[in-house]
C-alpha positions as CSV (number, residue, x, y, z in Angstrom):
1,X,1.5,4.9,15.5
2,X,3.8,1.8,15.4
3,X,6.9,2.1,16.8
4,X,10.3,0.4,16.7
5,X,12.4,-1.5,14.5
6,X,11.8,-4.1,11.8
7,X,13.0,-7.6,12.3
8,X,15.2,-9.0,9.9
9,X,14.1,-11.8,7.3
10,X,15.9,-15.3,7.7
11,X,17.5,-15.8,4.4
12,X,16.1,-19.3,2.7
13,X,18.3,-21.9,1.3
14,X,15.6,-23.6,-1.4
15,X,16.1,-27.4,-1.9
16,X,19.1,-28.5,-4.0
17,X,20.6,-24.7,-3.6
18,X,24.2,-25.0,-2.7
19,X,25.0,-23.1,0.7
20,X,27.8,-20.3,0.1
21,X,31.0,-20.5,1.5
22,X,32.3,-18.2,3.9
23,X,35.0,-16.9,1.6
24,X,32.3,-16.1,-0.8
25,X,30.3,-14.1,1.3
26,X,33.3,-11.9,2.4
27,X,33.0,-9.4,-0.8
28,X,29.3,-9.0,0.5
29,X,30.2,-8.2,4.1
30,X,33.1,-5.7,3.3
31,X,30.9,-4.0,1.2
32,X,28.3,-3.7,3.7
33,X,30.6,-2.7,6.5
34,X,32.4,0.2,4.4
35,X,29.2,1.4,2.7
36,X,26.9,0.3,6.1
37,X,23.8,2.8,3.9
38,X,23.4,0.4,0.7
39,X,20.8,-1.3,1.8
40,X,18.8,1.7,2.7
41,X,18.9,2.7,-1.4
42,X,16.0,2.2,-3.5
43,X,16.0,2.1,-7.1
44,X,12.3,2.0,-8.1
45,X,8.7,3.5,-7.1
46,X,5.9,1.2,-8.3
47,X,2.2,2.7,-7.7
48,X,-0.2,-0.1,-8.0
49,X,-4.0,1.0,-8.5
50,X,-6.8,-1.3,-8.2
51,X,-9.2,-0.5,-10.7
52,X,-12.9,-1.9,-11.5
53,X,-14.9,0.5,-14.0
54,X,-12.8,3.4,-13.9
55,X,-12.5,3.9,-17.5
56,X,-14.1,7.8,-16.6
57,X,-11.4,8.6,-14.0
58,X,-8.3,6.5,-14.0
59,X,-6.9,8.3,-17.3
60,X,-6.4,11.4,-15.6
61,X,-5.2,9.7,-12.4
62,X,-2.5,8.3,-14.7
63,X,-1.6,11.3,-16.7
64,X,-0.5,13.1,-13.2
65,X,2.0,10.4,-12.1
66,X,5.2,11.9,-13.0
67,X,7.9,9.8,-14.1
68,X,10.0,10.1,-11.3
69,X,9.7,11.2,-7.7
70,X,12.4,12.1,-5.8
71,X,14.3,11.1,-8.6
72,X,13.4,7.5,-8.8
73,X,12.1,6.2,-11.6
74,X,7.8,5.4,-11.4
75,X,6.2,2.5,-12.6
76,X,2.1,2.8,-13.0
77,X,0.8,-0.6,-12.3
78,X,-2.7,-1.3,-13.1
79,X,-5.0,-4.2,-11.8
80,X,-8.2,-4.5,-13.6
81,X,-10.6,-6.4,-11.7
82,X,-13.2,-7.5,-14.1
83,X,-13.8,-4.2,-15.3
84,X,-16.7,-3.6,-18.6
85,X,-15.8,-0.5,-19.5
86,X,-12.6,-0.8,-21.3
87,X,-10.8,1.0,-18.1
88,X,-7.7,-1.8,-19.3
89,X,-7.6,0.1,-22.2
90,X,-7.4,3.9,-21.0
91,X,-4.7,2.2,-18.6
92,X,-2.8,1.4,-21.5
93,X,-3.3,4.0,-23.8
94,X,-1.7,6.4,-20.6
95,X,1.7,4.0,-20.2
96,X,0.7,2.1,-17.6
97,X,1.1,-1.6,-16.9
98,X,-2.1,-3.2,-16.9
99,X,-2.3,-6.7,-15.3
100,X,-6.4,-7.9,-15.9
101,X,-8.1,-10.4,-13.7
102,X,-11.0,-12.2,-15.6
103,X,-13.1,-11.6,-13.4
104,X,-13.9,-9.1,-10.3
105,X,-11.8,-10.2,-7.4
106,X,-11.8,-7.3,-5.2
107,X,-9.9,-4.4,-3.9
108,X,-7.5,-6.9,-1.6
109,X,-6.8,-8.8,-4.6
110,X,-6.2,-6.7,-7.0
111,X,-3.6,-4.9,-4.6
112,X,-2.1,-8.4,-4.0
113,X,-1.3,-8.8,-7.4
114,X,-0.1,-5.2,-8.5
115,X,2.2,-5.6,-5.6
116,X,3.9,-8.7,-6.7
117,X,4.2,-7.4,-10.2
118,X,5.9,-4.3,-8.9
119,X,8.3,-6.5,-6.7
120,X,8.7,-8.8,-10.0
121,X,9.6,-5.1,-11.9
122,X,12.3,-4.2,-9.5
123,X,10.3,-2.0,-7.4
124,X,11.5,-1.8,-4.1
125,X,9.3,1.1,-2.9
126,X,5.6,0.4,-3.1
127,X,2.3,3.1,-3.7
128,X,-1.5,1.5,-2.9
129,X,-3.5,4.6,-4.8
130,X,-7.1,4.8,-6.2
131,X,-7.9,4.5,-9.4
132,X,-11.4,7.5,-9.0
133,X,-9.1,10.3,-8.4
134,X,-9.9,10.4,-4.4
135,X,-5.8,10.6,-4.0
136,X,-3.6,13.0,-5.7
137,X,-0.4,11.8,-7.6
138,X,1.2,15.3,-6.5
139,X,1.0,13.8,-3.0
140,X,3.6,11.0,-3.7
141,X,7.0,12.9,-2.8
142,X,5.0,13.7,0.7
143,X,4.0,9.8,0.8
144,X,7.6,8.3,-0.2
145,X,10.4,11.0,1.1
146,X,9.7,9.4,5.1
147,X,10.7,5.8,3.3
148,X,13.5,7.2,1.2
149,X,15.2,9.4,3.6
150,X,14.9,6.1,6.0
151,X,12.0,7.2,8.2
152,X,9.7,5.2,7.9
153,X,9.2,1.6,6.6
154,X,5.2,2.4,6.2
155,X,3.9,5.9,5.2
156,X,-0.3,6.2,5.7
157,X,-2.1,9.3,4.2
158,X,-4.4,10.5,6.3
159,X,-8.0,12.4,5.7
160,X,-9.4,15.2,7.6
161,X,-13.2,13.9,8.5
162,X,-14.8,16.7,7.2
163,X,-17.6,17.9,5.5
164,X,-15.5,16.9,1.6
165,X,-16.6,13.5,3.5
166,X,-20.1,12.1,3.3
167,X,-21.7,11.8,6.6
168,X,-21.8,8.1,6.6
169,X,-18.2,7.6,5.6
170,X,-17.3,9.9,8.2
171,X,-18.7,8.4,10.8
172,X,-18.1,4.9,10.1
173,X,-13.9,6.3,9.2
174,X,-14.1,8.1,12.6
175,X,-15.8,5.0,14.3
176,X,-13.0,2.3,13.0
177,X,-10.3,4.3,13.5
178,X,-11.3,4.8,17.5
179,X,-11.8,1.4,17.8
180,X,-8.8,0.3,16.2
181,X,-6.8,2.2,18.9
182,X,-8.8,0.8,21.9
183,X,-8.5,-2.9,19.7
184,X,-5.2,-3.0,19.4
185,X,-3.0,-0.4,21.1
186,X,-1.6,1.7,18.3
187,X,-3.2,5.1,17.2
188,X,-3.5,6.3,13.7
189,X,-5.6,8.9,12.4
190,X,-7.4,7.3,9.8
191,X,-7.1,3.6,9.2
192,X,-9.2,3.1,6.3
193,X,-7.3,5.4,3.8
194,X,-6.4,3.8,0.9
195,X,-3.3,6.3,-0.2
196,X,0.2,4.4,1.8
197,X,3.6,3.2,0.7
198,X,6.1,0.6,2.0
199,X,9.1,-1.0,1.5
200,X,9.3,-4.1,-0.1
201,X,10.5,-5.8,3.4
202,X,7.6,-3.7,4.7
203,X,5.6,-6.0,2.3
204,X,6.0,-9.1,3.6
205,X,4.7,-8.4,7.1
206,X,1.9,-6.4,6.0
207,X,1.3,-8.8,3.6
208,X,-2.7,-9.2,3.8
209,X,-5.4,-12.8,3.3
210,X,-8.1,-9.9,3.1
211,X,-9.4,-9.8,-0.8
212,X,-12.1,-7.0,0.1
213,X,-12.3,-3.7,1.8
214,X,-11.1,-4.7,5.4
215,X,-7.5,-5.2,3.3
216,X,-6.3,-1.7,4.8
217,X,-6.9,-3.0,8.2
218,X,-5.8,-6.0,8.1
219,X,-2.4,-4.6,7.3
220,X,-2.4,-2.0,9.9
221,X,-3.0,-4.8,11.9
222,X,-0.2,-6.6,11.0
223,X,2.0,-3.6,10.9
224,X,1.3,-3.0,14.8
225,X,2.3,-6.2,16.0
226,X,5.1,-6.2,13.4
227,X,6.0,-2.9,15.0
228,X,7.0,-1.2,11.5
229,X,7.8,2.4,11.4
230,X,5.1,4.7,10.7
231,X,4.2,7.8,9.3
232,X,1.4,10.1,8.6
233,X,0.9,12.4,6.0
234,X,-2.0,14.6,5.6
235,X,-3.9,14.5,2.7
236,X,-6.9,16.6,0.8
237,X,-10.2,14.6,1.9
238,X,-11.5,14.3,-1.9
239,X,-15.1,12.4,-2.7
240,X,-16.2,12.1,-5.9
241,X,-19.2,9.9,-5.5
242,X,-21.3,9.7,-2.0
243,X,-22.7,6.4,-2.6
244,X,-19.4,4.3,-3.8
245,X,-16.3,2.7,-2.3
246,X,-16.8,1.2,1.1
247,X,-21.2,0.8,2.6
248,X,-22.1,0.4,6.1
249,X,-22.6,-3.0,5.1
250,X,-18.7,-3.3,4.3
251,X,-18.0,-1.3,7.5
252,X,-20.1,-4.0,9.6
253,X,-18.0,-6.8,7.9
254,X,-14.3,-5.0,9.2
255,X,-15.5,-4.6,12.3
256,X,-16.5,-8.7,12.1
257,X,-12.8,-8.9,11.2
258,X,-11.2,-6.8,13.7
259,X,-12.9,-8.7,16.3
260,X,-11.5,-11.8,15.1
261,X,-7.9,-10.6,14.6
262,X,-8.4,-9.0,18.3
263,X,-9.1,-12.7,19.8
264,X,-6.4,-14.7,17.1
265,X,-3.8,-12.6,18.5
């Protein structure tokens, strides 16, 4: 797992934005020094789900996110990716805000842009979840409480590569998650999960150019070497359908990837 500290983000002074004075900024720093845990507070959970034809499954997904975990407020953010089947419309018609690409994008994007609307909402804890019911919404305390008690900055579920998984899944999960370690020097039990949360500082290191299935490498990749703190949570293994989500095709294509992170870092 990655270990260590986050680095701090260098504030930006935008063109024709007025630098503060040092008297103004005092307020700020007495408040940090005599309350040195308000920047560890969150006010908001956002759970951002990707969705493309899930209009069978992603109502129940919806109707078991509470509407508060660990008593923060929960905002359901919904990408539709070019979905036919009206799944923008169950996404609705359960409370959720539902954010439609024209057309399909893929997975990466879609979580791009549920992630900046959460950020926009005031969400400062983020939840990547599937729309097809393959992760549990009873799971989120377990996924957020390392991030709100100050654990963690990244919290990964993580599968047991079982027989609930289809052989080829199994063996390409088990395959990239081996090679990952040997790759790039930090060991986590399943890499391809979809089921994590981070802060929003987390974010913007893990902050992925992937728009397809090698997104949830990608930003394990970038967590390493940003050495975020990270935690794994089991999770049920839960397959609905053998034949969808990520081919041995789309396996072939991360691996591409990972071999050219490997040699661009």
């Amino acid at each position: 797992m990655g270990g260590g500290g986050a680095c701090s983000r260098a504030t930006e002074i935008f063109p024709g934005e007025s630098r503060p004075e040092a008297t103004d900024l005092l307020p700020i720093i007495t408040r940090r020094l005599l309350d040195p845990d308000s920047t560890a507070r969150h006010h908001r959970v956002g759970v951002v789900i990707p969705a493309r034809n899930e209009a069978a499954r992603i109502g129940q997904v919806l109707a078991e996110i509470a509407n508060r975990v660990e008593d923060l407020p929960v905002l359901a953010l919904v990408v539709d990716d070019g979905s036919t089947d009206g799944t923008d419309d169950v996404a609705r018609g359960h409370g959720a805000r539902v954010i439609t690409h024209a057309i399909n994008l893929g997975k990466g994007a879609a979580m791009k842009t549920g992630c900046a609307a959460g950020l926009a909402a005031g969400c400062d804890v983020l939840v990547l979840m599937d729309a097809d019911g393959q992760h549990r919404p009873t799971d989120l305390p377990a996924i957020v409480g390392p991030i709100l008690s100050g654990e963690a900055d990244l919290v990964l579920g993580r599968r047991r590569f079982t027989g609930q998984m289809p052989a080829t899944a199994r063996l390409g999960n088990w395959g990239l998650t081996r090679l990952f370690t040997v790759m790039f020097g930090a060991a986590y039990g399943d890499t391809q999960c979809g089921l994590r949360a981070f802060t929003s500082d987390a974010y913007h290191k893990v902050d992925w150019l992937a728009t397809d299935y090698a997104v949830e490498t990608e930003m394990l990749v970038r967590a390493a070497r940003a050495r975020l703190r990270t935690v794994e949570v089991d999770i049920e293994t839960i397959y609905h359908d053998v034949y969808k989500g990520t081919t041995m095709l789309d396996g072939l294509r991360i691996l591409a990837q990972m071999i050219r992170w490997r040699l661009s870092g």
